[in-house]
HTML snippet that shows the backbone in 3Dmol.js (N, CA, C, O; Angstrom):
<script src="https://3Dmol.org/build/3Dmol-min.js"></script>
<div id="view" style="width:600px;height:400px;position:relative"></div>
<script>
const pdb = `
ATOM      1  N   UNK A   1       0.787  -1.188   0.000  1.00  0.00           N
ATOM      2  CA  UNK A   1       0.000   0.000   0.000  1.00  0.00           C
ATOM      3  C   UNK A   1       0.843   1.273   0.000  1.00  0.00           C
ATOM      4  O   UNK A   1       0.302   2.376   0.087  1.00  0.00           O
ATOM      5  N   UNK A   2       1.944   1.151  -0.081  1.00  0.00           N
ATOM      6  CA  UNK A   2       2.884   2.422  -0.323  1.00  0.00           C
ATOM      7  C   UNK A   2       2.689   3.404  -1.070  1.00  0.00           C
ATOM      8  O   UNK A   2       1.471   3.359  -1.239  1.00  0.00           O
ATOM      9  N   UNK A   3       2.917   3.921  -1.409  1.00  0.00           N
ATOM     10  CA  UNK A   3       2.618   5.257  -2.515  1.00  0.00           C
ATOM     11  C   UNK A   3       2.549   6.739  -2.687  1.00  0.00           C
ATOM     12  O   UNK A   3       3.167   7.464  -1.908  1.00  0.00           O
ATOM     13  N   UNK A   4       2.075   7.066  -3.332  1.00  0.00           N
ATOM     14  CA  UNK A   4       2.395   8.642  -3.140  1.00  0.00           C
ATOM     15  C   UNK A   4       0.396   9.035  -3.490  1.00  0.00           C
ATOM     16  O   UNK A   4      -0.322   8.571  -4.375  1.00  0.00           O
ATOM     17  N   UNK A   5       0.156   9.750  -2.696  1.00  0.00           N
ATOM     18  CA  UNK A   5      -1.109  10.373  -2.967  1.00  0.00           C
ATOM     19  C   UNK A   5      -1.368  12.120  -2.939  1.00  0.00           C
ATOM     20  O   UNK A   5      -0.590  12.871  -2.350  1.00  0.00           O
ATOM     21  N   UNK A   6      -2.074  12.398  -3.366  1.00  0.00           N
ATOM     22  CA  UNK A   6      -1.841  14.044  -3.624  1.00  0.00           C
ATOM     23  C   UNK A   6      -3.437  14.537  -2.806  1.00  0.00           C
ATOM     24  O   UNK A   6      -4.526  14.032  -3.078  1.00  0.00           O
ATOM     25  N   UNK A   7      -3.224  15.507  -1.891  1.00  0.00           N
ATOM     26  CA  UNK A   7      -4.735  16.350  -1.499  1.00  0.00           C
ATOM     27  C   UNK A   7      -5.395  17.058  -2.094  1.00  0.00           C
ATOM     28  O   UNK A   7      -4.870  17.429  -3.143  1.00  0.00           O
ATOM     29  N   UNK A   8      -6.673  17.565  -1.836  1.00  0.00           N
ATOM     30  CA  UNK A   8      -7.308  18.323  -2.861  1.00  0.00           C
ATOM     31  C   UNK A   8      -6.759  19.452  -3.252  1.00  0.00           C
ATOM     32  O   UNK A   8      -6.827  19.861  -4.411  1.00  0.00           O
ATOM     33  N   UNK A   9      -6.107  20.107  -2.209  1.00  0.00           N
ATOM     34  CA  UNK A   9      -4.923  21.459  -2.068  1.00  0.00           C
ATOM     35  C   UNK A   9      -3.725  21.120  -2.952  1.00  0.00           C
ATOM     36  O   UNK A   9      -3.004  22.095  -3.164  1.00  0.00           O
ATOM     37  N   UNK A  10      -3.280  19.813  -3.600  1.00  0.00           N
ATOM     38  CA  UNK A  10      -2.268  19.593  -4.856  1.00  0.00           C
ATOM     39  C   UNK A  10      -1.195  19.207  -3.430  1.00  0.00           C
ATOM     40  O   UNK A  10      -0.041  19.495  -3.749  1.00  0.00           O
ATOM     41  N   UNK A  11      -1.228  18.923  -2.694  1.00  0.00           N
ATOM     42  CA  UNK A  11      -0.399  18.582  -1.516  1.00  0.00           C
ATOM     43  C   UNK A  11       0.251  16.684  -1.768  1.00  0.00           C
ATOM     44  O   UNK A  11      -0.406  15.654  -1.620  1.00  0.00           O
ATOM     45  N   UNK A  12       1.499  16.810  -2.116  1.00  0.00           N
ATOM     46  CA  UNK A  12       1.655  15.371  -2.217  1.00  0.00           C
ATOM     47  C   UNK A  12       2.375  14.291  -1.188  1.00  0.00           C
ATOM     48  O   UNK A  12       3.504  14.479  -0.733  1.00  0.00           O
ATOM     49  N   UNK A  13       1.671  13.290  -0.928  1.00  0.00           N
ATOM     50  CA  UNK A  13       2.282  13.167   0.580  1.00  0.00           C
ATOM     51  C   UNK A  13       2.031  11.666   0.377  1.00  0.00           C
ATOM     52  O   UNK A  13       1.288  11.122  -0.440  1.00  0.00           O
ATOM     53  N   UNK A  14       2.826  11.124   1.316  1.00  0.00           N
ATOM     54  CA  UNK A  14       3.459   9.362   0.674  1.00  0.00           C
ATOM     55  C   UNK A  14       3.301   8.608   2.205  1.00  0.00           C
ATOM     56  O   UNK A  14       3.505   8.970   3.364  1.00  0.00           O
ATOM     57  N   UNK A  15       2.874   7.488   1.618  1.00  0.00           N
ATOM     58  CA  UNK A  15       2.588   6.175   2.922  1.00  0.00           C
ATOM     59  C   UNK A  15       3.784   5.795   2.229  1.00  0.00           C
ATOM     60  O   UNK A  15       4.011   5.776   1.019  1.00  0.00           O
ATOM     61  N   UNK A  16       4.571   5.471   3.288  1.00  0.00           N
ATOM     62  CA  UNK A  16       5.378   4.526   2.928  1.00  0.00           C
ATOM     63  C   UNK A  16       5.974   3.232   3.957  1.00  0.00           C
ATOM     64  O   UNK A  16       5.566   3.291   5.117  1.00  0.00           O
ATOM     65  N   UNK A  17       6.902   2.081   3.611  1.00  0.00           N
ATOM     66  CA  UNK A  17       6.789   0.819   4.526  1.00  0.00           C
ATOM     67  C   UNK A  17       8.084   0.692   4.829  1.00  0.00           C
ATOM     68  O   UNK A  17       9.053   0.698   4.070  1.00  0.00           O
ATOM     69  N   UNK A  18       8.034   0.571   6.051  1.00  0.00           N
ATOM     70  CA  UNK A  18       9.636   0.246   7.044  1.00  0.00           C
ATOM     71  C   UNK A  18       9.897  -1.069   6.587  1.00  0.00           C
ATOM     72  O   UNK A  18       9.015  -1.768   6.088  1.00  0.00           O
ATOM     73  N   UNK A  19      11.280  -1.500   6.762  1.00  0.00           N
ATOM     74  CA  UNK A  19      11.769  -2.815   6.256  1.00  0.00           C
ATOM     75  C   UNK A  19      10.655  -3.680   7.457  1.00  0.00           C
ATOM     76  O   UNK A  19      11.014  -4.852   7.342  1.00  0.00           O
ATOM     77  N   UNK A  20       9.626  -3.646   8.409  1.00  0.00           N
ATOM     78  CA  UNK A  20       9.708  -4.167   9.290  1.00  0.00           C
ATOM     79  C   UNK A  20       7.945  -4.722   8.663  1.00  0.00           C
ATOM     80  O   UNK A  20       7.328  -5.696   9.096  1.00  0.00           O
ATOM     81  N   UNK A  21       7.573  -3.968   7.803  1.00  0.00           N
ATOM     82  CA  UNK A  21       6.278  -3.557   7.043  1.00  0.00           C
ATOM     83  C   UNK A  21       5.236  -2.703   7.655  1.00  0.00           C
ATOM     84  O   UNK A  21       4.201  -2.531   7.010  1.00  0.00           O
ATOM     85  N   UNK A  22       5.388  -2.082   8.949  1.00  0.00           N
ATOM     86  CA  UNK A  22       4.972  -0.908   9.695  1.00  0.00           C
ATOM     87  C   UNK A  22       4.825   0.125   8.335  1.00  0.00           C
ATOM     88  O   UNK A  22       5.655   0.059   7.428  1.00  0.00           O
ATOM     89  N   UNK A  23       3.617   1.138   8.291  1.00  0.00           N
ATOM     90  CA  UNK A  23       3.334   1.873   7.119  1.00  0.00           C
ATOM     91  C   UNK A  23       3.204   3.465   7.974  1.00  0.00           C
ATOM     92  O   UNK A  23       2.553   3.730   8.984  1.00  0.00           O
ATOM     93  N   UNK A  24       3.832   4.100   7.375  1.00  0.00           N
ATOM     94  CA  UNK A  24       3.932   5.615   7.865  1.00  0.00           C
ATOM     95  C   UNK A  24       3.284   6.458   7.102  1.00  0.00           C
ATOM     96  O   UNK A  24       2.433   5.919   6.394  1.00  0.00           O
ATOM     97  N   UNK A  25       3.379   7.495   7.008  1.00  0.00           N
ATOM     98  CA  UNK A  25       2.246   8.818   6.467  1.00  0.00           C
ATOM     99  C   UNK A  25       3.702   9.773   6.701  1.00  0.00           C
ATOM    100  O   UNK A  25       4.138  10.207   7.767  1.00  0.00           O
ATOM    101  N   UNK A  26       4.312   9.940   5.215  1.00  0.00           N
ATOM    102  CA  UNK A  26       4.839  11.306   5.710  1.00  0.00           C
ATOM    103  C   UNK A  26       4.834  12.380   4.242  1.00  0.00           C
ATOM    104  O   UNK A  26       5.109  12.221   3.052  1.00  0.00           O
ATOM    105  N   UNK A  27       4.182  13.944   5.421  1.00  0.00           N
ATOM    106  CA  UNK A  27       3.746  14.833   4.592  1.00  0.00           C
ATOM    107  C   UNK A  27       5.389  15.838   4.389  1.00  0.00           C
ATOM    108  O   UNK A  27       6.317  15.882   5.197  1.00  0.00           O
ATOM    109  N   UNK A  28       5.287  16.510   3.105  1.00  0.00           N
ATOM    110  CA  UNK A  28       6.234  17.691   2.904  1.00  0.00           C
ATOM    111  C   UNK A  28       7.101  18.180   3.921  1.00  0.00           C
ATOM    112  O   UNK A  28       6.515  18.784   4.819  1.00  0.00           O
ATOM    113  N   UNK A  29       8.212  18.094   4.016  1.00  0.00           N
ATOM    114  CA  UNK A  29       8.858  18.731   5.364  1.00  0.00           C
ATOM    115  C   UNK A  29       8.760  18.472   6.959  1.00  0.00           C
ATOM    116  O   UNK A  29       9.214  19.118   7.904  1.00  0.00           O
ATOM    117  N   UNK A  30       7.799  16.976   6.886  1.00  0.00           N
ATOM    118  CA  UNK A  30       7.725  16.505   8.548  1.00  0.00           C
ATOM    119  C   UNK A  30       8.043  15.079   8.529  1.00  0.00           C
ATOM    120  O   UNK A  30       7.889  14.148   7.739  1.00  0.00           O
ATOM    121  N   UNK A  31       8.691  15.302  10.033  1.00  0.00           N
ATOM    122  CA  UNK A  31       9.375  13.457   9.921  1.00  0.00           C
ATOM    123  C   UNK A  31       7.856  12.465   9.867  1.00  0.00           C
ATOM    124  O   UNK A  31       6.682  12.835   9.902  1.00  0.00           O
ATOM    125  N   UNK A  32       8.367  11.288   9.783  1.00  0.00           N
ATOM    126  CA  UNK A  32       7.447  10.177   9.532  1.00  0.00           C
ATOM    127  C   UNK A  32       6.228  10.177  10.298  1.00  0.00           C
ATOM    128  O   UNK A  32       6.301  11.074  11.138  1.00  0.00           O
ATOM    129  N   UNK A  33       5.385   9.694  10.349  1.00  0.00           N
ATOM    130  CA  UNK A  33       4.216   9.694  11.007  1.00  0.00           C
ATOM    131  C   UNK A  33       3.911   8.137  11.341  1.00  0.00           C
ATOM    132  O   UNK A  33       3.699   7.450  10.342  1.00  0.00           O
ATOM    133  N   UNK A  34       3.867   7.589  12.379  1.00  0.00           N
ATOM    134  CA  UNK A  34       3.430   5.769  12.308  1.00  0.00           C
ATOM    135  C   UNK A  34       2.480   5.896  12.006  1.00  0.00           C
ATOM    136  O   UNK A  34       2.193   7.081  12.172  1.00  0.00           O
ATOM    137  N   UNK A  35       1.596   5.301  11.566  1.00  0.00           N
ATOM    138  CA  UNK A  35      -0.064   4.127  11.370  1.00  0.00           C
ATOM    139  C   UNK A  35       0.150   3.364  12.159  1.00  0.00           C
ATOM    140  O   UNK A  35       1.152   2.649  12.160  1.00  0.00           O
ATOM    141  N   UNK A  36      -0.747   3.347  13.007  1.00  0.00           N
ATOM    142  CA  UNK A  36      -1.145   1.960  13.754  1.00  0.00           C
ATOM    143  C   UNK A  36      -2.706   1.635  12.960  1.00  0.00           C
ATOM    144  O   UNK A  36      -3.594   2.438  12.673  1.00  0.00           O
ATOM    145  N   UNK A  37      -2.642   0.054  12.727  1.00  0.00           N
ATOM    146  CA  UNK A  37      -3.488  -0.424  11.928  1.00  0.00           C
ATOM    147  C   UNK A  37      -5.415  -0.860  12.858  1.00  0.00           C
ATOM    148  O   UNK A  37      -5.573  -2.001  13.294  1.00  0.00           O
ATOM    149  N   UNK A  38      -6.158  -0.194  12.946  1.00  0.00           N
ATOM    150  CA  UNK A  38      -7.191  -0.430  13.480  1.00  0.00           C
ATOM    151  C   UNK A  38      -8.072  -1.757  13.112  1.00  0.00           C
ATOM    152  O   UNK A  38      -8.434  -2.530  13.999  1.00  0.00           O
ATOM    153  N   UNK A  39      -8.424  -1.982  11.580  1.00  0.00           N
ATOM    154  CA  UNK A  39      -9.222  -3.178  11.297  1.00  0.00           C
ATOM    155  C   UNK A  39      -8.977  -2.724   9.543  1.00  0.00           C
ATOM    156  O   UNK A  39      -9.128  -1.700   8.876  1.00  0.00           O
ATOM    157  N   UNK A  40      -8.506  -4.173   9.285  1.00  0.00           N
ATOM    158  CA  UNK A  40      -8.421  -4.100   8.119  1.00  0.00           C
ATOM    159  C   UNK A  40      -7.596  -3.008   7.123  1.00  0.00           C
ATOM    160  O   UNK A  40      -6.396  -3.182   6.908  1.00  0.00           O
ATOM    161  N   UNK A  41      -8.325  -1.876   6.536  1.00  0.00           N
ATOM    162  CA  UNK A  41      -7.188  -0.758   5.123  1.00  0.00           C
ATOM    163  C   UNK A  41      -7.761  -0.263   6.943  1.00  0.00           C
ATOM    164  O   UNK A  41      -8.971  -0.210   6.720  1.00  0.00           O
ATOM    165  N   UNK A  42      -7.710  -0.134   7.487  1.00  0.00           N
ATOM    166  CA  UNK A  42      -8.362   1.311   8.430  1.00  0.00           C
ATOM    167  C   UNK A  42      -7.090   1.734   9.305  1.00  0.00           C
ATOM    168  O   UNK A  42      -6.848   1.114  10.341  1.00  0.00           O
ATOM    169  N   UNK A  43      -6.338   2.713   8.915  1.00  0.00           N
ATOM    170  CA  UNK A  43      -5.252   2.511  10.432  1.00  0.00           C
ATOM    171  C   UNK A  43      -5.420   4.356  11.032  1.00  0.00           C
ATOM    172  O   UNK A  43      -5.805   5.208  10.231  1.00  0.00           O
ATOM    173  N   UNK A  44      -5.214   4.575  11.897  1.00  0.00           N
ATOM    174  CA  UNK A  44      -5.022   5.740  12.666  1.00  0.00           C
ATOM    175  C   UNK A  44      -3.477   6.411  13.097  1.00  0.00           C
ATOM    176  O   UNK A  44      -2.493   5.693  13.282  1.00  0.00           O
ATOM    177  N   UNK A  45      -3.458   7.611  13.196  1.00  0.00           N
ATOM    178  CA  UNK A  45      -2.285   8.324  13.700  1.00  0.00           C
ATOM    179  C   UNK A  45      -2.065   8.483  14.980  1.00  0.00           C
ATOM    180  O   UNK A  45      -3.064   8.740  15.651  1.00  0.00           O
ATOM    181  N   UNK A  46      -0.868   8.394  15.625  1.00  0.00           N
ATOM    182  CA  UNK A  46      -0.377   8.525  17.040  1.00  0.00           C
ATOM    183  C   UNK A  46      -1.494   9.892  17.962  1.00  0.00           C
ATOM    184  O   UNK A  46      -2.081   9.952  19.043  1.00  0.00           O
ATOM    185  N   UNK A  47      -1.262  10.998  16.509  1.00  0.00           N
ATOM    186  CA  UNK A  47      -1.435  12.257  16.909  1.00  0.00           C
ATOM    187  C   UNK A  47      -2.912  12.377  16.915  1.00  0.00           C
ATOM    188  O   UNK A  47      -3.239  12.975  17.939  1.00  0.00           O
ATOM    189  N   UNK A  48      -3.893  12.070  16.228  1.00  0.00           N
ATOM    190  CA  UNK A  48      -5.163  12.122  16.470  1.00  0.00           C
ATOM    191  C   UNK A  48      -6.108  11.297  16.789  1.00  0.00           C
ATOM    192  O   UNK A  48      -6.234  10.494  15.865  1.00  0.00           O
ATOM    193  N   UNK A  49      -6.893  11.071  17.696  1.00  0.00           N
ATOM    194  CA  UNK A  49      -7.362   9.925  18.045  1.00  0.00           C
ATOM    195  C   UNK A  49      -8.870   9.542  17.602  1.00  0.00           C
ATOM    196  O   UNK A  49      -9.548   8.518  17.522  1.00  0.00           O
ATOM    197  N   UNK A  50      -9.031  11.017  17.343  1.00  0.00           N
ATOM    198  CA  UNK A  50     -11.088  11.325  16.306  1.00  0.00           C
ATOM    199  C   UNK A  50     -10.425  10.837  14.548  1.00  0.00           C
ATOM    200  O   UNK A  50     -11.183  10.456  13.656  1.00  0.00           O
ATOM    201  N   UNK A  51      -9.204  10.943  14.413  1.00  0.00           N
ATOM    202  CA  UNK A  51      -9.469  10.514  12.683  1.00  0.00           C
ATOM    203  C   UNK A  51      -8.731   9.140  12.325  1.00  0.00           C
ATOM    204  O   UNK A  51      -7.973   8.501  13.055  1.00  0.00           O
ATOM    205  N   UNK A  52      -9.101   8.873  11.151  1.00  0.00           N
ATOM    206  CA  UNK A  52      -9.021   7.920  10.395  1.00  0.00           C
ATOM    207  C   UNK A  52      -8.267   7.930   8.719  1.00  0.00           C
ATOM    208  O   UNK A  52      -8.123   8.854   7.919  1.00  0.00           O
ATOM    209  N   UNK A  53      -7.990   6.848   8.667  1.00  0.00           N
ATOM    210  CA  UNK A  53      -7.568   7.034   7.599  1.00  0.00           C
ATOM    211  C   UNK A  53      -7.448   5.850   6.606  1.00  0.00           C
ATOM    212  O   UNK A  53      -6.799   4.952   7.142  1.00  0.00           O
ATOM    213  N   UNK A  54      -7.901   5.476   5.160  1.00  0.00           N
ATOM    214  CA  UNK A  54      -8.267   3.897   5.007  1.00  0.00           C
ATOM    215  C   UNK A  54      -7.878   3.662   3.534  1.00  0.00           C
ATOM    216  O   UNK A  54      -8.423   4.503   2.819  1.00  0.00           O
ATOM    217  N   UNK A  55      -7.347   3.056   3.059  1.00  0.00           N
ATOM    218  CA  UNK A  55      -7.124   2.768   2.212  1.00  0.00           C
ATOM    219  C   UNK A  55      -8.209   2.572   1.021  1.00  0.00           C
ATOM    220  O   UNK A  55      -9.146   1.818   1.286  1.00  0.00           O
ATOM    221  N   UNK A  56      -8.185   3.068  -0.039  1.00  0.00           N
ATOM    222  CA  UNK A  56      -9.378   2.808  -0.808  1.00  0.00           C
ATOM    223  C   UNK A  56      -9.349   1.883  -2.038  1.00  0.00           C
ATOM    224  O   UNK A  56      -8.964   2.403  -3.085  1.00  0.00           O
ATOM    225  N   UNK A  57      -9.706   0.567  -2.058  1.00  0.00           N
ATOM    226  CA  UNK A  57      -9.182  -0.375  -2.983  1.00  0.00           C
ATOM    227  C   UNK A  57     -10.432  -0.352  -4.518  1.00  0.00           C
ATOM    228  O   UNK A  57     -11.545   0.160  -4.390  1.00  0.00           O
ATOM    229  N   UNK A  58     -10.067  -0.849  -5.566  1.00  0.00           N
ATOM    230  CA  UNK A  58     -11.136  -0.807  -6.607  1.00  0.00           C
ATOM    231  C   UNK A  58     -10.459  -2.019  -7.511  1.00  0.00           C
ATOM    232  O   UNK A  58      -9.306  -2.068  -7.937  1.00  0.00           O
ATOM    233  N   UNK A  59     -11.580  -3.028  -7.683  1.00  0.00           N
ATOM    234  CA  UNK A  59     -11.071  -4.172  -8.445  1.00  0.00           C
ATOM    235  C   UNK A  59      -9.315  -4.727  -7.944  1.00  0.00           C
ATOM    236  O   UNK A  59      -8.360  -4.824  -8.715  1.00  0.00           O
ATOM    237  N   UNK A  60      -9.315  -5.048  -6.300  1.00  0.00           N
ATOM    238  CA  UNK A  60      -7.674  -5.187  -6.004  1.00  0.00           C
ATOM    239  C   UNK A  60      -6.486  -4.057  -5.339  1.00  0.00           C
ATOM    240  O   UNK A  60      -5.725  -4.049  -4.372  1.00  0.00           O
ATOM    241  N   UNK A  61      -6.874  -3.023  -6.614  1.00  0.00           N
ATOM    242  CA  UNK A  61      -6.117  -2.044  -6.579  1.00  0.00           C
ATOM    243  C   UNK A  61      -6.110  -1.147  -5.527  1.00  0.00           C
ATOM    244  O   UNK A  61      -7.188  -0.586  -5.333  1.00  0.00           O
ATOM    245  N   UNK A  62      -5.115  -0.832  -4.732  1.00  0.00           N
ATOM    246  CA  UNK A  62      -5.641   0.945  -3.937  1.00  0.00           C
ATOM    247  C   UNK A  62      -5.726   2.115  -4.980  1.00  0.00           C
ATOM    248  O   UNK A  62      -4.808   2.116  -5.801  1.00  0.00           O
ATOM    249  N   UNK A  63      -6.655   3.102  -5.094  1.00  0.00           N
ATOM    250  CA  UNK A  63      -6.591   3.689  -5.989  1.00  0.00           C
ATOM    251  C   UNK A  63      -6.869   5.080  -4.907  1.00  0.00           C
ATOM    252  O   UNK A  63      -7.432   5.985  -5.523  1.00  0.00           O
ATOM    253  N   UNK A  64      -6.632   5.366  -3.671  1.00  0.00           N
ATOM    254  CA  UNK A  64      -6.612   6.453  -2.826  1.00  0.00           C
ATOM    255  C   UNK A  64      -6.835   6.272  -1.357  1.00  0.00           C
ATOM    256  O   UNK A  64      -7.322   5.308  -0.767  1.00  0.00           O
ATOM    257  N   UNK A  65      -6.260   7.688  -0.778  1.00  0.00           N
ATOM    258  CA  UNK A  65      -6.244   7.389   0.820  1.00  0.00           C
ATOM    259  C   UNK A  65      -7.259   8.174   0.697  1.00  0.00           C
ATOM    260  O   UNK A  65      -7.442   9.076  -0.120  1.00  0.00           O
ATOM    261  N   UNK A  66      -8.492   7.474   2.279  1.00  0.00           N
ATOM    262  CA  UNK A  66      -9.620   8.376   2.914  1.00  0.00           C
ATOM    263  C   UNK A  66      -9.541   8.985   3.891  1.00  0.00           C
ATOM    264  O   UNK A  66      -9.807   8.356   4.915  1.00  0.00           O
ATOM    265  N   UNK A  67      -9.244  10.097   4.005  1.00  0.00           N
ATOM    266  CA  UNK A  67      -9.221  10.735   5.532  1.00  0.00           C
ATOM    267  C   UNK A  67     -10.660  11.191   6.199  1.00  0.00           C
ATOM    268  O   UNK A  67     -11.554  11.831   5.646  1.00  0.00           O
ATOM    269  N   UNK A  68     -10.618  10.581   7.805  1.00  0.00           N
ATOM    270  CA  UNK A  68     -12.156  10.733   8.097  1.00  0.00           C
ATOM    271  C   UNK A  68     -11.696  11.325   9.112  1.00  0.00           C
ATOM    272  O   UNK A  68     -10.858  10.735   9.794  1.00  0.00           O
ATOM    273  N   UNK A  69     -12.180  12.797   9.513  1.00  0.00           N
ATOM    274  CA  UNK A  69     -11.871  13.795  11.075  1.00  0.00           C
ATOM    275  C   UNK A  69     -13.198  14.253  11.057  1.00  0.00           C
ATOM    276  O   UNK A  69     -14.079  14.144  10.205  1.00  0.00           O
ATOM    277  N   UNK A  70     -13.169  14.843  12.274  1.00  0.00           N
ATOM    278  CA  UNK A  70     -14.743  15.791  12.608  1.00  0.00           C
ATOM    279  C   UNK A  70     -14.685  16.774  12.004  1.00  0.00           C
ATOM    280  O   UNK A  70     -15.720  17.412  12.199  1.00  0.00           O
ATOM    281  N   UNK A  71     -13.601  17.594  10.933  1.00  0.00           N
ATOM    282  CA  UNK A  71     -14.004  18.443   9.893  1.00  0.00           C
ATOM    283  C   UNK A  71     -14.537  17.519   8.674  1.00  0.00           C
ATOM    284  O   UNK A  71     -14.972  18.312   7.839  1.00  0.00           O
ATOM    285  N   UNK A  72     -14.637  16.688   8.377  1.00  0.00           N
ATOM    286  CA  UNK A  72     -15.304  15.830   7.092  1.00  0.00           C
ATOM    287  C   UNK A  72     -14.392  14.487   6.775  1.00  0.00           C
ATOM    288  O   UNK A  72     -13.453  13.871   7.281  1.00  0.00           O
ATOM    289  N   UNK A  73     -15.022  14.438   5.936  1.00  0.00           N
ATOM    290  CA  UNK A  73     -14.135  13.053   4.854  1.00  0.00           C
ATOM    291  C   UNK A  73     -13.403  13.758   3.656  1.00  0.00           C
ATOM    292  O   UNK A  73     -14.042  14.677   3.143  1.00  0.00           O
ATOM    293  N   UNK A  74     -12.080  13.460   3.088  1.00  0.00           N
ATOM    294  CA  UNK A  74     -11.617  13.586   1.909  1.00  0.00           C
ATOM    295  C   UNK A  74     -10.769  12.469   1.510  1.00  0.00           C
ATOM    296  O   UNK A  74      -9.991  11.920   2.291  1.00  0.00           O
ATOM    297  N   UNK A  75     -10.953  12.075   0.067  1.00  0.00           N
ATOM    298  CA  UNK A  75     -10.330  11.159  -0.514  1.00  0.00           C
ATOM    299  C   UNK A  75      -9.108  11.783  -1.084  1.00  0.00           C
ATOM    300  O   UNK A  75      -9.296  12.746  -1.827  1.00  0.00           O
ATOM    301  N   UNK A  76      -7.591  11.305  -0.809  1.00  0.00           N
ATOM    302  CA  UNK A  76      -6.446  11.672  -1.699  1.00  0.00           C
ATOM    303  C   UNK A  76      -6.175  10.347  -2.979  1.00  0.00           C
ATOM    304  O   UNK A  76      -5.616   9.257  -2.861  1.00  0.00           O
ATOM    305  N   UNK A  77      -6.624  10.793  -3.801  1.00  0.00           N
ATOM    306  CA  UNK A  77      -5.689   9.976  -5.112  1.00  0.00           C
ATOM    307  C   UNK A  77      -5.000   9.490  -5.067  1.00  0.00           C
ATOM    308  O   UNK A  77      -4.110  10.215  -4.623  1.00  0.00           O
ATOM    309  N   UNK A  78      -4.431   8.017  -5.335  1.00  0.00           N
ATOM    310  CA  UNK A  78      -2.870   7.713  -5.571  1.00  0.00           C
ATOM    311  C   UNK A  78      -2.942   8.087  -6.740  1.00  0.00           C
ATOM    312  O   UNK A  78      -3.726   7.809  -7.648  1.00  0.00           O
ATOM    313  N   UNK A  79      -1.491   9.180  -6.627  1.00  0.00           N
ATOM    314  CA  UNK A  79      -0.872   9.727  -7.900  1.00  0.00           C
ATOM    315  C   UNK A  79       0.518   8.071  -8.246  1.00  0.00           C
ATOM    316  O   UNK A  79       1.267   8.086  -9.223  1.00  0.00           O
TER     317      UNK A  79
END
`;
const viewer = $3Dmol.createViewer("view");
viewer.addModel(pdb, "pdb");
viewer.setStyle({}, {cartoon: {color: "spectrum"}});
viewer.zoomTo();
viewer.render();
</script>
């Protein structure tokens, strides 16, 4: 599930996987971010405990990350 995905703001920001397969979130100019994995594509950040974040698969494929906070839902693209 690695990849690079872009925000609606053109913001491009990459999951990527430790040799250990632990998956991180890191945006423009900030160190890594862990995922801890909740259920299934669903994993959460250290730093927020109201959001979410899930992998979005289509026929197999991930084809974008979902971010879910109490300001809304947005889908990022894998670019």
């Amino acid at each position: 599930m690695p990849g690079a995905h872009e925000t609606p703001g053109g913001v491009k920001i990459q999951v990527t996987a430790a040799p250990d397969g632990k998956l991180a979130l890191v945006l423009p100019g900030q160190p890594a971010i862990p995922l801890t994995q909740l259920k299934g594509l669903t994993f959460r950040t250290p730093q927020f405990s109201d959001e979410t974040l899930e992998f979005v698969v289509v026929e197999g494929r991930v084809t974008g990350l979902k971010q879910r906070a109490p300001s809304g839902e947005f889908t990022f693209p894998k670019k």
